[in-house]
mmCIF file of the N, C-alpha and C atoms, coordinates in Angstrom:
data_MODEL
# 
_entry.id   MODEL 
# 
loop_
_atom_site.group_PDB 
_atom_site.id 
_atom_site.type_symbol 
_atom_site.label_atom_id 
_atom_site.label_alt_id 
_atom_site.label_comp_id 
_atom_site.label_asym_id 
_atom_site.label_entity_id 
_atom_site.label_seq_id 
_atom_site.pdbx_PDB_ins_code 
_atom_site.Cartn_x 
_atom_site.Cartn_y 
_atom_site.Cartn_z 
_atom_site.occupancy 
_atom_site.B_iso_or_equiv 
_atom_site.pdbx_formal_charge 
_atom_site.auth_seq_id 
_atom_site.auth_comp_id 
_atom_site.auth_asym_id 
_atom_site.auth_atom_id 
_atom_site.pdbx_PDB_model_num 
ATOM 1   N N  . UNK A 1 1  ? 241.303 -66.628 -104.687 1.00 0.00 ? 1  UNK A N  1 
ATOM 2   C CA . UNK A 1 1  ? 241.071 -66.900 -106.093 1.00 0.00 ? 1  UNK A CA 1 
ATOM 3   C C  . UNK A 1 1  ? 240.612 -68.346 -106.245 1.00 0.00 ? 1  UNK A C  1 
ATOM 4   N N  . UNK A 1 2  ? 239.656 -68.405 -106.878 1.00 0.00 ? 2  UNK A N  1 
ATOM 5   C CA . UNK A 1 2  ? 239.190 -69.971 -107.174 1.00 0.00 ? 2  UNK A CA 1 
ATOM 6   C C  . UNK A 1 2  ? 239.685 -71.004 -108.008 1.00 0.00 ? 2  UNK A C  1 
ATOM 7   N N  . UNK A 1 3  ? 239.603 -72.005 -107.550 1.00 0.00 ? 3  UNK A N  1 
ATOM 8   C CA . UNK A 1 3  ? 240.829 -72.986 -108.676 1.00 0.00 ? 3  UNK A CA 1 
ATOM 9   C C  . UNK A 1 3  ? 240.871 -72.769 -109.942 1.00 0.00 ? 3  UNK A C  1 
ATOM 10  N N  . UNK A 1 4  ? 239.334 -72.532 -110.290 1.00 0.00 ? 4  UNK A N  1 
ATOM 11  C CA . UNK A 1 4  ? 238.924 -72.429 -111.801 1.00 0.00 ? 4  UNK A CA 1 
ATOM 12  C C  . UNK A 1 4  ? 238.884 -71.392 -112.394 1.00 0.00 ? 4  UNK A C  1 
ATOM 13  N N  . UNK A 1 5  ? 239.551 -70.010 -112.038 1.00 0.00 ? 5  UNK A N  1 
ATOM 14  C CA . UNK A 1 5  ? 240.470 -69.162 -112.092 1.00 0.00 ? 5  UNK A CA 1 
ATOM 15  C C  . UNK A 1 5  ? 241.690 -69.539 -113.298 1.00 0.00 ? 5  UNK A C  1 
ATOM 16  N N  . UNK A 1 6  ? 241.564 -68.624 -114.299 1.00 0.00 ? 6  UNK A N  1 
ATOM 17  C CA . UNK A 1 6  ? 242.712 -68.520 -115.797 1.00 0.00 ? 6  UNK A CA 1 
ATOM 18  C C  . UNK A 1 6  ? 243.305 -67.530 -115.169 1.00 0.00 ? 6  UNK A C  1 
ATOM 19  N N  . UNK A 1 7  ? 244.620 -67.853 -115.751 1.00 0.00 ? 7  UNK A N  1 
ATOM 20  C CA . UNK A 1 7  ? 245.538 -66.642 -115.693 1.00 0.00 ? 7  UNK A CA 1 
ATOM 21  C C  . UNK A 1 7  ? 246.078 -65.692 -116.283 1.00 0.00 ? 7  UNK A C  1 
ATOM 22  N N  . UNK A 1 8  ? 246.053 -64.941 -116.675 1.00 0.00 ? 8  UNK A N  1 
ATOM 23  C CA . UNK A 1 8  ? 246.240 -63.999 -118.444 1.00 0.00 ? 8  UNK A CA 1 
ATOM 24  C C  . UNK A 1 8  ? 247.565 -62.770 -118.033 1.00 0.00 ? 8  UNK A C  1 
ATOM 25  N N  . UNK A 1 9  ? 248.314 -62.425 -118.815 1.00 0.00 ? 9  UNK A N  1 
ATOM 26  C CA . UNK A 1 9  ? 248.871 -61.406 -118.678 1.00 0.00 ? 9  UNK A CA 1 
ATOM 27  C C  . UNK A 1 9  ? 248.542 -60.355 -119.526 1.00 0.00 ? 9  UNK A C  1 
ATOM 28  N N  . UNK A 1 10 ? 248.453 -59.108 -118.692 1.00 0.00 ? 10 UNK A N  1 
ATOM 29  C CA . UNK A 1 10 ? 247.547 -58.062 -119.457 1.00 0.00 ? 10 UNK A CA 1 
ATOM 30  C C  . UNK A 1 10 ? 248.942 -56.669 -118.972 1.00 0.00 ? 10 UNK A C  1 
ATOM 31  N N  . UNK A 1 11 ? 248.693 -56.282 -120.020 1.00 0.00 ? 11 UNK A N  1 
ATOM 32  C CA . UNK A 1 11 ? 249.614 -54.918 -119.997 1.00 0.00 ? 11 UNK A CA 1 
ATOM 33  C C  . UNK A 1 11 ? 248.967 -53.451 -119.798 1.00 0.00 ? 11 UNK A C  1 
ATOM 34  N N  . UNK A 1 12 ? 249.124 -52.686 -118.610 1.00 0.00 ? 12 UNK A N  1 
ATOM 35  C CA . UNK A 1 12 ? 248.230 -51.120 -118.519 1.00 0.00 ? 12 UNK A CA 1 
ATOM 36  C C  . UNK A 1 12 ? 249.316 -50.365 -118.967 1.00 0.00 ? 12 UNK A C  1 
ATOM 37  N N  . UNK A 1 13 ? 248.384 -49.097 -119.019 1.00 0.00 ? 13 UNK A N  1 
ATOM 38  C CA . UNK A 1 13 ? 249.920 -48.221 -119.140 1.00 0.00 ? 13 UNK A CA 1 
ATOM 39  C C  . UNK A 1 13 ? 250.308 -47.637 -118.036 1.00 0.00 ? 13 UNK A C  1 
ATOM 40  N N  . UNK A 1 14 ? 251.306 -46.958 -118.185 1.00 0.00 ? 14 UNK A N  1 
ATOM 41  C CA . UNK A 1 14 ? 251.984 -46.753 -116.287 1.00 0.00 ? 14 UNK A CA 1 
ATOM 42  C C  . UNK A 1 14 ? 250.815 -45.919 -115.603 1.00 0.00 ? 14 UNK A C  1 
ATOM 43  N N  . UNK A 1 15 ? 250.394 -45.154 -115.678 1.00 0.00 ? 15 UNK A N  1 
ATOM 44  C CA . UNK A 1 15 ? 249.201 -44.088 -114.786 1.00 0.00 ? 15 UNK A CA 1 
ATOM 45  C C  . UNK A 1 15 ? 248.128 -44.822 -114.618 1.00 0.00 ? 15 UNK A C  1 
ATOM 46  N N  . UNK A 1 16 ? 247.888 -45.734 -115.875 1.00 0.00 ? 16 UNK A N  1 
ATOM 47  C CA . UNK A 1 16 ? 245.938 -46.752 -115.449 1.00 0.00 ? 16 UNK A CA 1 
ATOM 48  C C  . UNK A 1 16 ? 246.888 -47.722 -114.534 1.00 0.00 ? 16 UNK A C  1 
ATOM 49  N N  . UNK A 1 17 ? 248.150 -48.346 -114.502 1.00 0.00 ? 17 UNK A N  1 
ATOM 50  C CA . UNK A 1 17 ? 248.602 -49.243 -113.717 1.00 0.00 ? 17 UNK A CA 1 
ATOM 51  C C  . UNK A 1 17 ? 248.445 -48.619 -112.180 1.00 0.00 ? 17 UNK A C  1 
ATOM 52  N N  . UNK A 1 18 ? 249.206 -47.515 -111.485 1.00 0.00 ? 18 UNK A N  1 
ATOM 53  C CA . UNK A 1 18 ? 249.318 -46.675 -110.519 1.00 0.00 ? 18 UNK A CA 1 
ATOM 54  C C  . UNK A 1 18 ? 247.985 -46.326 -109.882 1.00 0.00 ? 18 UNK A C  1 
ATOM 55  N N  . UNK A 1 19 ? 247.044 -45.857 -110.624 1.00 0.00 ? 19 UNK A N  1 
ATOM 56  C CA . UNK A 1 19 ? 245.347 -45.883 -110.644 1.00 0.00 ? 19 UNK A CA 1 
ATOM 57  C C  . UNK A 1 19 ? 244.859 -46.803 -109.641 1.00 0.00 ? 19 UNK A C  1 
ATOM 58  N N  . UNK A 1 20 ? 244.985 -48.122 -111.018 1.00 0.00 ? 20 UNK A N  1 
ATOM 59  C CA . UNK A 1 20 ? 244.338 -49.777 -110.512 1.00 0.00 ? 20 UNK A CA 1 
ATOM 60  C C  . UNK A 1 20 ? 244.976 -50.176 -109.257 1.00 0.00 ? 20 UNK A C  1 
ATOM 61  N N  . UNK A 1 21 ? 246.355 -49.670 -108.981 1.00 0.00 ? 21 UNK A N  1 
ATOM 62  C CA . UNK A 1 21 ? 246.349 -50.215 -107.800 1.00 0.00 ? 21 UNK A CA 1 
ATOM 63  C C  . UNK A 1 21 ? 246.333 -49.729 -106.463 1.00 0.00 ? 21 UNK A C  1 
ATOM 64  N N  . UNK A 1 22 ? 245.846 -47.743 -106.590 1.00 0.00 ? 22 UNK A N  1 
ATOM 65  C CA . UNK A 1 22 ? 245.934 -47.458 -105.235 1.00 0.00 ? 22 UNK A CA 1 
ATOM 66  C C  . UNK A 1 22 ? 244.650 -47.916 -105.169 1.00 0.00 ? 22 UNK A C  1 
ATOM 67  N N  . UNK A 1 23 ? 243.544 -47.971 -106.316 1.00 0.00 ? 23 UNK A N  1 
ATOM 68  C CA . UNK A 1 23 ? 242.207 -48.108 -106.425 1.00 0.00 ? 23 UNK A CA 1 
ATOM 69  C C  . UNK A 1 23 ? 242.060 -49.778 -105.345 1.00 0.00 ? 23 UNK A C  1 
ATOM 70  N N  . UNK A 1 24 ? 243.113 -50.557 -106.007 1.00 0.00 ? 24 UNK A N  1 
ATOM 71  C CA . UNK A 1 24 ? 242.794 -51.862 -105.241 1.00 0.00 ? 24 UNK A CA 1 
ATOM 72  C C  . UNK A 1 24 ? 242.825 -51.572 -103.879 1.00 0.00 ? 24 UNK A C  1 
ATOM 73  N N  . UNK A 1 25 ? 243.845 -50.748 -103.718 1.00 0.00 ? 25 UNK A N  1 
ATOM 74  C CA . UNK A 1 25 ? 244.336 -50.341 -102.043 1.00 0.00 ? 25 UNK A CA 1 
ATOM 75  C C  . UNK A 1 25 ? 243.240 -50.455 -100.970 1.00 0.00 ? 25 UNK A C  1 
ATOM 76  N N  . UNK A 1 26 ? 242.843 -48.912 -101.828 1.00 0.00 ? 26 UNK A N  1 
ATOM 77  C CA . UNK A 1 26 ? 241.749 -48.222 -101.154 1.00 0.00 ? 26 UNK A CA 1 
ATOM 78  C C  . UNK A 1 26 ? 240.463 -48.753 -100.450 1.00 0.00 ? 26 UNK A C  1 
ATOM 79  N N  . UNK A 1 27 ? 239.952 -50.056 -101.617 1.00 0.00 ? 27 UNK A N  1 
ATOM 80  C CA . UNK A 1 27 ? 238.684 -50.384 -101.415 1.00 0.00 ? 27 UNK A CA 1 
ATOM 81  C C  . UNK A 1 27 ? 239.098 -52.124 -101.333 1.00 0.00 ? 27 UNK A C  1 
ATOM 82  N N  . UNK A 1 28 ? 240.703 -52.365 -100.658 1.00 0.00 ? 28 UNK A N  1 
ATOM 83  C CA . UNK A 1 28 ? 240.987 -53.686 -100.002 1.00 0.00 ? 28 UNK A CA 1 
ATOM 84  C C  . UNK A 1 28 ? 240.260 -55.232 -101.364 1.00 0.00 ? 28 UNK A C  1 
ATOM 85  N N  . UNK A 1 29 ? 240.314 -54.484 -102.472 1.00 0.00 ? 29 UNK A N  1 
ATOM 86  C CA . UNK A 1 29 ? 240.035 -55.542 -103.862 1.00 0.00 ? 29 UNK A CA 1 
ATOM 87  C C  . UNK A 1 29 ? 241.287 -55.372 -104.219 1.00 0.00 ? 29 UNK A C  1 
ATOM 88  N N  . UNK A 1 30 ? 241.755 -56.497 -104.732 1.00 0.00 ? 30 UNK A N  1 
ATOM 89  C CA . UNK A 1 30 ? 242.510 -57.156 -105.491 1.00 0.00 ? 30 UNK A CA 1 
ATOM 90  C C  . UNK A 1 30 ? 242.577 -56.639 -106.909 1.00 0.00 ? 30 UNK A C  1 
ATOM 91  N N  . UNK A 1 31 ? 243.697 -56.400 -107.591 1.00 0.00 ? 31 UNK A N  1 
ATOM 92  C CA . UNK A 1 31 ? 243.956 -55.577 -109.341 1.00 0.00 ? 31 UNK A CA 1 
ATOM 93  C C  . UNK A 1 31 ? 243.028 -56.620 -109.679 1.00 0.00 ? 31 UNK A C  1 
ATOM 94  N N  . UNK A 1 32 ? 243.267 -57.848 -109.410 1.00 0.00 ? 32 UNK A N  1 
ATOM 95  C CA . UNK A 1 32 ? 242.653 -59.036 -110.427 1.00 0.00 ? 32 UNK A CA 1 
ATOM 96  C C  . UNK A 1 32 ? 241.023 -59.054 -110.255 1.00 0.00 ? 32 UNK A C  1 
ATOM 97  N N  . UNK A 1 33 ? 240.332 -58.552 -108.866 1.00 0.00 ? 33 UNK A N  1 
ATOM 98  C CA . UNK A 1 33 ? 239.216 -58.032 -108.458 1.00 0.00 ? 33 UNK A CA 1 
ATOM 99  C C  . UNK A 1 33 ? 238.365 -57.236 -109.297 1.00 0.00 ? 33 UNK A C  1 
ATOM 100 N N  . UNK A 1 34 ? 239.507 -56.353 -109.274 1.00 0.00 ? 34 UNK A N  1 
ATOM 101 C CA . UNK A 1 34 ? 238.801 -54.945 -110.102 1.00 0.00 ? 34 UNK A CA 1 
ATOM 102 C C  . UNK A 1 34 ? 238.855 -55.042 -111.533 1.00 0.00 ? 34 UNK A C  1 
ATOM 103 N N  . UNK A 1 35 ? 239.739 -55.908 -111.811 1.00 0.00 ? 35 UNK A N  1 
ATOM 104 C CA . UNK A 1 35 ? 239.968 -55.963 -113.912 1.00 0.00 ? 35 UNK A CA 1 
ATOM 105 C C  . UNK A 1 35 ? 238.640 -57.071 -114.592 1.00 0.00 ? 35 UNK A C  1 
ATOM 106 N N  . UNK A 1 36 ? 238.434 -57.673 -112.994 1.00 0.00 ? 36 UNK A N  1 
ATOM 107 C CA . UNK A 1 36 ? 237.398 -59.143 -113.717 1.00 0.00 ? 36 UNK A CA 1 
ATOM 108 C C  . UNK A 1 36 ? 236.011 -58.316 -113.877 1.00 0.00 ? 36 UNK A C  1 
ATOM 109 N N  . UNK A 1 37 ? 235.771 -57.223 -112.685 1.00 0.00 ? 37 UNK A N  1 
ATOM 110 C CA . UNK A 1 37 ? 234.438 -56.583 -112.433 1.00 0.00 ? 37 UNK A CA 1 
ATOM 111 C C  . UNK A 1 37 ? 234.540 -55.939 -113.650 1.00 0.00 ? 37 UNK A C  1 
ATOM 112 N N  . UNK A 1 38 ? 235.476 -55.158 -113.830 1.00 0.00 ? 38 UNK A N  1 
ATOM 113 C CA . UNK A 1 38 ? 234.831 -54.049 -114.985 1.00 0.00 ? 38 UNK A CA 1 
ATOM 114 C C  . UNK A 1 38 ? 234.760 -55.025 -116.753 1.00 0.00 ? 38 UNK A C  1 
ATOM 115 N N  . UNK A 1 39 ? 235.677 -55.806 -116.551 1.00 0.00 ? 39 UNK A N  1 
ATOM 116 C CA . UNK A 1 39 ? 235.368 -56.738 -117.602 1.00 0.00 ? 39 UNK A CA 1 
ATOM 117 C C  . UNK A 1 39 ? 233.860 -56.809 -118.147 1.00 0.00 ? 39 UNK A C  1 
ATOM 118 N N  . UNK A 1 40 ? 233.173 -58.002 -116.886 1.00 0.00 ? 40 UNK A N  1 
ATOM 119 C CA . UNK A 1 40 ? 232.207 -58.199 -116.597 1.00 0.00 ? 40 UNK A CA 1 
ATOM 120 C C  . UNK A 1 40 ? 230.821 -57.250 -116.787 1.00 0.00 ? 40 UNK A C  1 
ATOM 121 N N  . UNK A 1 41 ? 231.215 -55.720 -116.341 1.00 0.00 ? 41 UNK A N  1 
ATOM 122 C CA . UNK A 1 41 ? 229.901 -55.312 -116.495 1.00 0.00 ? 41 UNK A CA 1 
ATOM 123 C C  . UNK A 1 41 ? 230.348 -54.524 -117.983 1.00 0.00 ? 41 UNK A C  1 
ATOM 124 N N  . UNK A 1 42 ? 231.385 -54.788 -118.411 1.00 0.00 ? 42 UNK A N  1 
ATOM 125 C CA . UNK A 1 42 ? 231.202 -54.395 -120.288 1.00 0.00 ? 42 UNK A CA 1 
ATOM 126 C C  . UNK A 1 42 ? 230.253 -55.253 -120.814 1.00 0.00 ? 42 UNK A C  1 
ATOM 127 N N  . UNK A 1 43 ? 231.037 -56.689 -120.500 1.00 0.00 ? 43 UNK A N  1 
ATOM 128 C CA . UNK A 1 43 ? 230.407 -57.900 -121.306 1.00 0.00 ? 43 UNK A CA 1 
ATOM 129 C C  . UNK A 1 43 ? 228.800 -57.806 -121.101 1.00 0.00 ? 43 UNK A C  1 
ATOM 130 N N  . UNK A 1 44 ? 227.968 -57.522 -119.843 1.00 0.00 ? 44 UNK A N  1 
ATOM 131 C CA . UNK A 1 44 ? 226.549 -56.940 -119.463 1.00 0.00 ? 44 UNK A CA 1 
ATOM 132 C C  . UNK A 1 44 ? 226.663 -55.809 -120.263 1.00 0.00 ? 44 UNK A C  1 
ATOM 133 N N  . UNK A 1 45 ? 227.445 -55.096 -120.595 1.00 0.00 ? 45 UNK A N  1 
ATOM 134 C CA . UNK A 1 45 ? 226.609 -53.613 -121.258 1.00 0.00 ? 45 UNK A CA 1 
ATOM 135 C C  . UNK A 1 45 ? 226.415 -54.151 -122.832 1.00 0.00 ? 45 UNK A C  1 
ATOM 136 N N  . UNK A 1 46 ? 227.696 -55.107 -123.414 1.00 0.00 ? 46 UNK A N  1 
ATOM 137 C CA . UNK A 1 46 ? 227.779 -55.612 -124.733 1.00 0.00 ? 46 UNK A CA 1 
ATOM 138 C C  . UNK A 1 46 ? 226.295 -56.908 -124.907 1.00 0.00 ? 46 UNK A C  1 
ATOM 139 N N  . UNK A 1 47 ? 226.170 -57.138 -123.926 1.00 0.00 ? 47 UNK A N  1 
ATOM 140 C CA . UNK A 1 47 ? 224.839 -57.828 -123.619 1.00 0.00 ? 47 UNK A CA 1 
ATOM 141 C C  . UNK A 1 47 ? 223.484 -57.466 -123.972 1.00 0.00 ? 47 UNK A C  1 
ATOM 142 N N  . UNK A 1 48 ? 223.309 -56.181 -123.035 1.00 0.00 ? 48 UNK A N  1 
ATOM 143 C CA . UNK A 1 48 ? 222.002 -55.224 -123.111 1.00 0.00 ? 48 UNK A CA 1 
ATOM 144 C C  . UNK A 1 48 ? 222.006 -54.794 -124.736 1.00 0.00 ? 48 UNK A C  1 
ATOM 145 N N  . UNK A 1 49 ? 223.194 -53.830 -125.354 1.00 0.00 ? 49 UNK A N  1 
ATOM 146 C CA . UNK A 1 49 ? 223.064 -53.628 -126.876 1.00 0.00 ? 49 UNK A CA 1 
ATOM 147 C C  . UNK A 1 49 ? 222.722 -54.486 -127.543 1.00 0.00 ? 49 UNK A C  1 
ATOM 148 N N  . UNK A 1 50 ? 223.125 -55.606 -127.641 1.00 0.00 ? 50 UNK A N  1 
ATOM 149 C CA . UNK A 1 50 ? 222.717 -56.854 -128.575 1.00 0.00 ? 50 UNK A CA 1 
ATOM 150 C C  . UNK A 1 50 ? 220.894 -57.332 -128.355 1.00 0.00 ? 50 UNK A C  1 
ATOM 151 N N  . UNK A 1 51 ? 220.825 -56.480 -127.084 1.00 0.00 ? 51 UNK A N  1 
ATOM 152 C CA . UNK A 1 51 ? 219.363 -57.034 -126.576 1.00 0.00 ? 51 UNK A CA 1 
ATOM 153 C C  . UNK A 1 51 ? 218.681 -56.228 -127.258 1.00 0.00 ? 51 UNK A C  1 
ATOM 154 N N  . UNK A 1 52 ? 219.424 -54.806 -127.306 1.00 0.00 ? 52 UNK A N  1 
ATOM 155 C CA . UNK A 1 52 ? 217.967 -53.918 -127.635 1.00 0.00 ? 52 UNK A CA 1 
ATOM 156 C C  . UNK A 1 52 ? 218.309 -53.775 -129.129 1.00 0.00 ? 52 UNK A C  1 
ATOM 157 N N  . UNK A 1 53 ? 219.238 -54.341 -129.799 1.00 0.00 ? 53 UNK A N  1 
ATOM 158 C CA . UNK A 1 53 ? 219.182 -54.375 -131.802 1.00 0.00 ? 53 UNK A CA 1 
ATOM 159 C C  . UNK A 1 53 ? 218.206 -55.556 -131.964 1.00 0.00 ? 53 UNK A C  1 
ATOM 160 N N  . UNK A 1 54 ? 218.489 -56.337 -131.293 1.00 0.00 ? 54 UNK A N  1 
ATOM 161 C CA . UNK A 1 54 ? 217.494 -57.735 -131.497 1.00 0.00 ? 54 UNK A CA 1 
ATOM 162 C C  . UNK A 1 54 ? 215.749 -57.229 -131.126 1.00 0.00 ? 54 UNK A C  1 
ATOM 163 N N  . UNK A 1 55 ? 215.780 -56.503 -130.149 1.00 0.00 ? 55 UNK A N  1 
ATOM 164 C CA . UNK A 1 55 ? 214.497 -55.831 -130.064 1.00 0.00 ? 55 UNK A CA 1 
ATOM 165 C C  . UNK A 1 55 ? 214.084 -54.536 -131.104 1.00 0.00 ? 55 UNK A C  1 
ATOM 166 N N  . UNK A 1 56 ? 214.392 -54.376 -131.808 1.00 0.00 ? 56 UNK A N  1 
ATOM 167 C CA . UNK A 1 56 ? 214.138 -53.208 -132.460 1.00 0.00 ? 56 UNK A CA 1 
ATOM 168 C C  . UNK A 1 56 ? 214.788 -53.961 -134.059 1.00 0.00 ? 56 UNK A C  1 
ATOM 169 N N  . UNK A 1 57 ? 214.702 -55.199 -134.279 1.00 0.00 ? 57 UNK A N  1 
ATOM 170 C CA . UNK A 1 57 ? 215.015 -55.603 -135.575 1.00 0.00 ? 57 UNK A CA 1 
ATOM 171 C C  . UNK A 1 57 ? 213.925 -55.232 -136.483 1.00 0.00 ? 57 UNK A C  1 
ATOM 172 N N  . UNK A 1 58 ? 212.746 -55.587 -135.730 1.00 0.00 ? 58 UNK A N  1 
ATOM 173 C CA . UNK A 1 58 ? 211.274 -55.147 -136.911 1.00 0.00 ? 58 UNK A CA 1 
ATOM 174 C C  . UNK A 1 58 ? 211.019 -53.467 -137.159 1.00 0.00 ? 58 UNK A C  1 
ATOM 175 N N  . UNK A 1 59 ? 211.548 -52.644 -136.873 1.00 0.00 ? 59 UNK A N  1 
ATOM 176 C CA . UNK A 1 59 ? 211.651 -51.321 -136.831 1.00 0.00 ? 59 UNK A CA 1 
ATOM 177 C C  . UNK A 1 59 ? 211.788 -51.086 -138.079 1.00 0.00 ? 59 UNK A C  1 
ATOM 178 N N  . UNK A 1 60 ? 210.854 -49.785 -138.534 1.00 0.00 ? 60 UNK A N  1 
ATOM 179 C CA . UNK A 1 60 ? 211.017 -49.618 -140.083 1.00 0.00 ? 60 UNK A CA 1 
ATOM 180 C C  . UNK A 1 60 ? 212.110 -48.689 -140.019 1.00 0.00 ? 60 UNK A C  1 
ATOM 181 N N  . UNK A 1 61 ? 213.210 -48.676 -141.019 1.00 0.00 ? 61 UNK A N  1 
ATOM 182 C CA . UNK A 1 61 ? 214.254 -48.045 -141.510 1.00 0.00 ? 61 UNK A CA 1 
ATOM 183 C C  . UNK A 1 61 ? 214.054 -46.628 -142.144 1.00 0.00 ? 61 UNK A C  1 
ATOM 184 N N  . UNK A 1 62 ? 214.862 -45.601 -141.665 1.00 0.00 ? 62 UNK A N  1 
ATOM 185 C CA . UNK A 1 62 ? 214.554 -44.462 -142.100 1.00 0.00 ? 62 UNK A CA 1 
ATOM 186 C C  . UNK A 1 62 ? 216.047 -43.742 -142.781 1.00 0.00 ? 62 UNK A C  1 
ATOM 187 N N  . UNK A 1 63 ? 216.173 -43.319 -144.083 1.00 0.00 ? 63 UNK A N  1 
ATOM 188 C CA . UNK A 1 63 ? 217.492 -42.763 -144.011 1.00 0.00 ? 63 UNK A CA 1 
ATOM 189 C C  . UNK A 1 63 ? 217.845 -41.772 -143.737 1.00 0.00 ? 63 UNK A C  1 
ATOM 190 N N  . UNK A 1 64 ? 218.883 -41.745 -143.884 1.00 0.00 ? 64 UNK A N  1 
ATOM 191 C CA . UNK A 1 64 ? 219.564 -40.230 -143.011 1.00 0.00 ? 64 UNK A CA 1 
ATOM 192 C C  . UNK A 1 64 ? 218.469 -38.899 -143.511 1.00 0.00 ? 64 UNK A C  1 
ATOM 193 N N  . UNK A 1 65 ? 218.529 -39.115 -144.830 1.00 0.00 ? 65 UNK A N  1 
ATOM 194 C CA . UNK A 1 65 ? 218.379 -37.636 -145.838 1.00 0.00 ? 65 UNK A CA 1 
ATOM 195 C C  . UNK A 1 65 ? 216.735 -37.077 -145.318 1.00 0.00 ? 65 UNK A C  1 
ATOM 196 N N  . UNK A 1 66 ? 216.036 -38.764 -145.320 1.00 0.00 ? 66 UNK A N  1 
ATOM 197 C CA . UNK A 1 66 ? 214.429 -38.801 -144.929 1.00 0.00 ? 66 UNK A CA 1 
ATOM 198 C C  . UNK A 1 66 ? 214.455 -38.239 -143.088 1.00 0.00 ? 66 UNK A C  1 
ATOM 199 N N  . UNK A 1 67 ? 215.207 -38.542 -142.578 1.00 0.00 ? 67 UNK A N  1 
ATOM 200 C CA . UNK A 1 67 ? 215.087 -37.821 -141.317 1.00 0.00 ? 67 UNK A CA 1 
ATOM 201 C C  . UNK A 1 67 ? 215.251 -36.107 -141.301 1.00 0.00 ? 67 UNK A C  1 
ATOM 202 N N  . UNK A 1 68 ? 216.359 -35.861 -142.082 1.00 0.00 ? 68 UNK A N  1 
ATOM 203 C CA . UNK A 1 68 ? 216.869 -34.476 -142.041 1.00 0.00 ? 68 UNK A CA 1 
ATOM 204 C C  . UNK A 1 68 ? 215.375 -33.998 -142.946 1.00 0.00 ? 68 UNK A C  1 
ATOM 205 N N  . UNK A 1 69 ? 215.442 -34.007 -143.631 1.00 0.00 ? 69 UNK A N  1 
ATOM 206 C CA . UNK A 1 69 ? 214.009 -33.470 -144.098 1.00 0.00 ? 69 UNK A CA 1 
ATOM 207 C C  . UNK A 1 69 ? 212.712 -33.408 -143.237 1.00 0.00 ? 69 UNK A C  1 
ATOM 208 N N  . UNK A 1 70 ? 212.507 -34.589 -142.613 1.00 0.00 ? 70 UNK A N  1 
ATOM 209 C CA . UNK A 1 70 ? 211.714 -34.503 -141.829 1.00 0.00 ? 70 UNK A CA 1 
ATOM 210 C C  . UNK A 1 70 ? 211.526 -33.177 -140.524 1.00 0.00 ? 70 UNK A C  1 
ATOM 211 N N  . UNK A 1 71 ? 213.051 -33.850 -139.856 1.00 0.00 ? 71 UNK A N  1 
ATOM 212 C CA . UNK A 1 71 ? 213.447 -32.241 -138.657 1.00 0.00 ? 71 UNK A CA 1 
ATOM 213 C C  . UNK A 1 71 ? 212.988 -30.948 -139.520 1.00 0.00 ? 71 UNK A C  1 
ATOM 214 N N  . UNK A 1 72 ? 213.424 -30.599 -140.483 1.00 0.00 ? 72 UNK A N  1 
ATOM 215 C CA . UNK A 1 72 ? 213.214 -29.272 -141.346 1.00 0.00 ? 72 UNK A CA 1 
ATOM 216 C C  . UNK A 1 72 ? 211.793 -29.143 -141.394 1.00 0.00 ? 72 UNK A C  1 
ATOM 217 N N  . UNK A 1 73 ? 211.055 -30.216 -141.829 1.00 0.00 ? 73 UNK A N  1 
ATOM 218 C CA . UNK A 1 73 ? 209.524 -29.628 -142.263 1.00 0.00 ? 73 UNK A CA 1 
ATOM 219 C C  . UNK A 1 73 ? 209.312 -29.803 -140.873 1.00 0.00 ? 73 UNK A C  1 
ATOM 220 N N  . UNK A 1 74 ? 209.578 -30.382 -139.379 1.00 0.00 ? 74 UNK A N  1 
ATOM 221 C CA . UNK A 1 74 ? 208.521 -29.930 -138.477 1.00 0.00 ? 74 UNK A CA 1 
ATOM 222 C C  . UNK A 1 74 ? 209.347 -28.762 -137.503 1.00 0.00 ? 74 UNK A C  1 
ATOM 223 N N  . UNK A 1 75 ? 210.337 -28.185 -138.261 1.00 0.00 ? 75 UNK A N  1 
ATOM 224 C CA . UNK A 1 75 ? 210.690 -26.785 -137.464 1.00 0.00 ? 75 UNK A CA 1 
ATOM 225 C C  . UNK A 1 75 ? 211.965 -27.070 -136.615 1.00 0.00 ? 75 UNK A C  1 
ATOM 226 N N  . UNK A 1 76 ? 212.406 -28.408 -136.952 1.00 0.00 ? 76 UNK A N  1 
ATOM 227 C CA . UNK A 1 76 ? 213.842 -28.939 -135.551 1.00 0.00 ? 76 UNK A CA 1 
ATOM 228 C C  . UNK A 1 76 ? 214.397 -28.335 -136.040 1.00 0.00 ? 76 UNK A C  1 
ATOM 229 N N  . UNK A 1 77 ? 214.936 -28.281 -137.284 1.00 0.00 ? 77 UNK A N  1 
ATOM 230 C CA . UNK A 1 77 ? 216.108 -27.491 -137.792 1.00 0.00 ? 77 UNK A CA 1 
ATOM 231 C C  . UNK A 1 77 ? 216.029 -26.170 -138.453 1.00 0.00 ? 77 UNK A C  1 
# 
């Protein structure tokens, strides 16, 4: 663990606890290994969304009712 390493106490529930740690076992990572990774690729997935609203801000707006009508007149529904 690197100096610059925080320390947090985090609470699982008993079965994700039992999980996380044959999981650490198995694949010789560390609980603290595996809780930082999946962290991490949320914070990348919470990343990418923010990327693609910011890309699609100029997008013309359609409402619900104007879509459903739409599906109907070209046969979706």
């Amino acid at each position: 663990m690197s100096n610059l390493s925080k320390r947090s106490t985090v609470y699982f529930d008993p079965s994700i606890h039992q999980a996380l740690r044959l999981k650490a076992a198995s694949t010789q990572l560390s609980v603290s290994d595996l809780v930082n990774e999946a962290v991490r690729l949320h914070l990348i997935e919470d990343q990418e969304d923010l990327q693609a609203i910011s890309d699609r801000v100029n997008e013309p707006e359609i409402s619900y009712e104007t879509l459903l009508n739409d599906l109907k007149k070209n046969g979706k529904l």
